[in-house]
N, C-alpha and C positions, 0 to 999 in steps of 0.2 A: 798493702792491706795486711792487718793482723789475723792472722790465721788460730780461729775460735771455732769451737763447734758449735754449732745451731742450737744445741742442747742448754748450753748456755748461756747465748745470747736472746734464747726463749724463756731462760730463767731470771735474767736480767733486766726483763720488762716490766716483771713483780716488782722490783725495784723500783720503779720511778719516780713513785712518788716519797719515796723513802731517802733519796741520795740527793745531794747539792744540784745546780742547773746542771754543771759543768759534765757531773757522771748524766746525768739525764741523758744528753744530749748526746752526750759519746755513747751511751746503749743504742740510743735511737738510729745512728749512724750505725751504726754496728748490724743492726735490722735490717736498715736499709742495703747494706753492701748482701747482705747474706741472701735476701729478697731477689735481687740482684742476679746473683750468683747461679746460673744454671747447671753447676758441677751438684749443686747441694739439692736434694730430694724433694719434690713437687710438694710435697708432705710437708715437711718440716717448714719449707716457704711459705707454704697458705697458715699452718698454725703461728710462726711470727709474724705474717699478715695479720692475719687476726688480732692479736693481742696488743699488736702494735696501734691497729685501728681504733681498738676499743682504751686503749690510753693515750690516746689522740682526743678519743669524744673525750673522757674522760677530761682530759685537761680544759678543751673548748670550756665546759659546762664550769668549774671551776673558775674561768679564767674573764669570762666574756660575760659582761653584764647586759642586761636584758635590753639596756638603753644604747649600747653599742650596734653600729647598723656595722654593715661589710660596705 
């Protein structure tokens, strides 16, 4: 695991829709490990929760056409 701060990998979510799939995907994972991560502050896990969730809808709603079932 790459050893980042929260701080940044909460900064790095503003990104997403900014960057190629490839960084996309590697912030996201980066999210996910830090989420993860019980050494790293209840705090900081629920605010890249959050932001992570909210560029999750985000993408669905861009992504997923209204004639797409699940």
């Amino acid at each position: 695991m790459i050893l980042i701060s929260p701080e940044t990998v909460y900064d790095n979510l503003r990104l997403l829709e900014q960057v190629d799939t490839a960084s996309s995907a590697f912030y996201r994972q980066m999210a996910q490990d830090v989420i993860a991560d019980q050494k790293v502050s209840l705090s900081w896990r629920q605010a890249i929760a959050d932001r992570l969730n909210r560029a999750n809808h985000l993408l669905e709603r861009l992504t997923v056409d209204n004639n797409d079932s699940y």
